[in-house]
C-alpha positions, 0 to 999 in steps of 0.5 A: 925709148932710144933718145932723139939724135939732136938731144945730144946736141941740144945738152952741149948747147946748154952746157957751152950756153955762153961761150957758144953765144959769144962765138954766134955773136963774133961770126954775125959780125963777120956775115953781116957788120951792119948788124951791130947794134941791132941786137938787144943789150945784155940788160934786155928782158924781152928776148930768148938768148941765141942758146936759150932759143937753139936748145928748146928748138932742138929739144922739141925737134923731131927724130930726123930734124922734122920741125911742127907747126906749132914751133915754126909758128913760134919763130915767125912770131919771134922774128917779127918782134925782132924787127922792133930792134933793126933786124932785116931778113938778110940779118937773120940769113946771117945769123942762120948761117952763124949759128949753122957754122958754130954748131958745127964747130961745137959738134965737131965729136958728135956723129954726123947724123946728130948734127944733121939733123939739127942743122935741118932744123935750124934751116927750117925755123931760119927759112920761117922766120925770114919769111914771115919777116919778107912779108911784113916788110911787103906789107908795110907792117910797121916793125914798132910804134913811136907814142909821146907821153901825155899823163904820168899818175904816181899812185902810191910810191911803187905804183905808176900809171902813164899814158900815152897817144901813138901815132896810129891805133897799136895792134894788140887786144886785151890780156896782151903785153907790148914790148916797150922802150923810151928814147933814154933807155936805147935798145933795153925793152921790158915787157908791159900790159896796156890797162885799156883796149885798144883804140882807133886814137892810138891812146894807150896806159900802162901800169908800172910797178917801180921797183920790178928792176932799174928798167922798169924803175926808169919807164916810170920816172918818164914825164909829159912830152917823153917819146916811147917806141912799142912793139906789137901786142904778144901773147893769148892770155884771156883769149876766148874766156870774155866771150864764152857765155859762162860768168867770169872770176878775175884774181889781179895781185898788183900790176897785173889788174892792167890785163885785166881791167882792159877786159874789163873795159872790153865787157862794158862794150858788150850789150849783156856783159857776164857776170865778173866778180873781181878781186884786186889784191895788193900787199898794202891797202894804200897800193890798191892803186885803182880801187877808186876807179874800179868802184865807179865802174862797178857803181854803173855796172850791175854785173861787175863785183870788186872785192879789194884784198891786202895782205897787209891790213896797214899800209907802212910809213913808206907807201904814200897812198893816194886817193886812188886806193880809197874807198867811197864813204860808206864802203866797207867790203876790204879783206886783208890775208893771203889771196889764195885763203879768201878767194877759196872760202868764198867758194869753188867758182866751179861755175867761173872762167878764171882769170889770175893775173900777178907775180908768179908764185903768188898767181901759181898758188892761187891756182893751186888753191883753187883747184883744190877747193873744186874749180876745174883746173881747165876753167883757170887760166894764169899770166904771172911775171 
């Protein structure tokens, strides 16, 4: 097979990554001056670098410079998240143009048609995504959302829920994950899964694991009367699974419940809901954040199953459980070891959709697992973080 001609630019993209960044940056500043400061910090983890995002746009680019649908889609979709930073459409000229320049300093020895085609490329996803961003704009679509803090709930020592109320309902469905920031961390995003479906109150809660990174560590010391700003809903995990007609298998392993109990709320709205058999895992039983509340909805919900899973069968001295992980007297269902060993000998679940929501070795081996013991790998569908 003859190698695409843009391959050979997409590797010395790679190979000059930051340099290459740091050029982009410095003719930006020349194009546009007023960019400065609308760009994500170096800390930030809810962006592609400019390298990063050039490389993979090269590498599934076709022979001649030909771009698909589906990569056009997906730099739309990520020039209007940017619009949370600042980013107008002149910017993102600006920027077309930098990295058009750049490229061709960089290139300077490969043959022209190389970097013919890339340029083509780059024209094509530019044009895109200034006007998807054009139209927005025409639209009135708001580029972020500002949401005071009303509750904040310390659930054990790494786990916080906090809960806010936005100015208008936010645009995003269950499984989804928002781009969030407060006014103390200025342009540093992390990326967070609403726990509740969306509403027309614009009420919303999240689930922070304190210790993920500093960031994250930050948003959960956020206290009543804190302003977050928040990006519109990403994603598509889960979509389709909930409204399939099939009976369902949920596996959460810390904050990833949050995804998942916002279907969950979803499915109490439906008038004959599937039959959702849950498991809720966490390392230590006092982490089972939720567990109370959890229990309730299952206690009015005949379809719904919650089975609680640690790794640990004790907590350590260090992870101050609250009731929330405590069971209702009476209740002895707890099972302690790896999630991916008791989910699999409690069955196939060839009969389930199944969603797995965590960390992502931890929600990458439970699939495995699965599919192993029988359960059609297409049935399965993983978030991890």
């Amino acid at each position: 097979m003859t190698p695409r001609p843009v391959s050979s630019v997409a590797r010395l993209v790679e190979d000059n990554a930051q340099d290459f960044l740091r050029a982009v940056k410095a003719q930006l500043l020349q194009l546009a001056p007023q960019s400065r400061g609308h760009f994500p910090t170096d800390d930030d983890l809810t962006h592609i670098s400019i390298a990063e995002t050039l490389s993979a746009l090269l590498d599934g680019t076709g022979k001649e410079g030909e771009v698909d649908e589906g990569t056009l889609a997906f730099f739309q979709e990520a020039a209007l998240d940017a619009r949370r930073f600042g980013i107008t459409p002149d910017m993102l000229k600006a920027l077309g143009e930098a990295v058009r320049t750049e490229l061709l300093e960089l290139c300077s020895d490969l043959p022209f048609e190389n970097v013919l085609f890339a340029e083509r490329a780059i024209a094509a996803t530019s044009a895109a995504s200034i006007q998807a961003v054009r139209e927005a704009e025409e639209a009135d679509i708001p580029a972020s959302f500002r949401a005071e803090v009303v509750e904040v709930e310390k659930r054990s020592r790494r786990f916080t829920v906090v809960r806010l109320q936005a100015e208008q309902q936010l645009p995003y469905s269950p499984g989804q994950y928002l781009a969030a920031t407060a006014d103390f961390l200025p342009n540093t995003w992390r990326y967070v899964c609403p726990s509740i479906p969306s509403n027309e109150w614009g009420q919303v809660e999240f689930h922070i694991q304190s210790d993920a990174d500093e960031t994250t560590g930050l948003l959960a010391t956020s206290r009543p009367g804190d302003k977050w700003t928040l990006g519109p809903g990403r994603g598509d995990f889960g979509k389709g699974k909930t409204d399939s007609g099939k009976d369902l298998l949920f596996i959460s392993h810390g904050t990833g419940l949050a995804p998942l109990r916002a279907y969950v709320f979803e499915l109490m709205n439906q008038a004959a809901p599937p039959r959702l058999h849950f498991f809720v895992g966490a390392d230590f039983p006092g982490e089972l954040y939720e567990l109370m509340g959890l229990w309730n909805f299952a206690a009015a919900s005949p379809w719904l199953s919650v089975v609680p899973v640690s790794t640990h069968e004790h907590d350590d001295w260090w992870v101050q459980a609250t009731e929330a992980s405590q069971p209702p007297r009476g209740l002895h269902l707890h099972q302690t070891g790896p999630m991916a060993k008791i989910v699999t000998q409690a069955g196939a679940w060839a009969d389930r959709e199944v969603l797995i929501a965590g960390p992502e070795s931890w929600a990458r081996d439970v699939r495995r697992a699965m599919i192993r013991r029988g359960t059609p790998a297409a049935q399965i569908e993983t978030l991890g973080f």
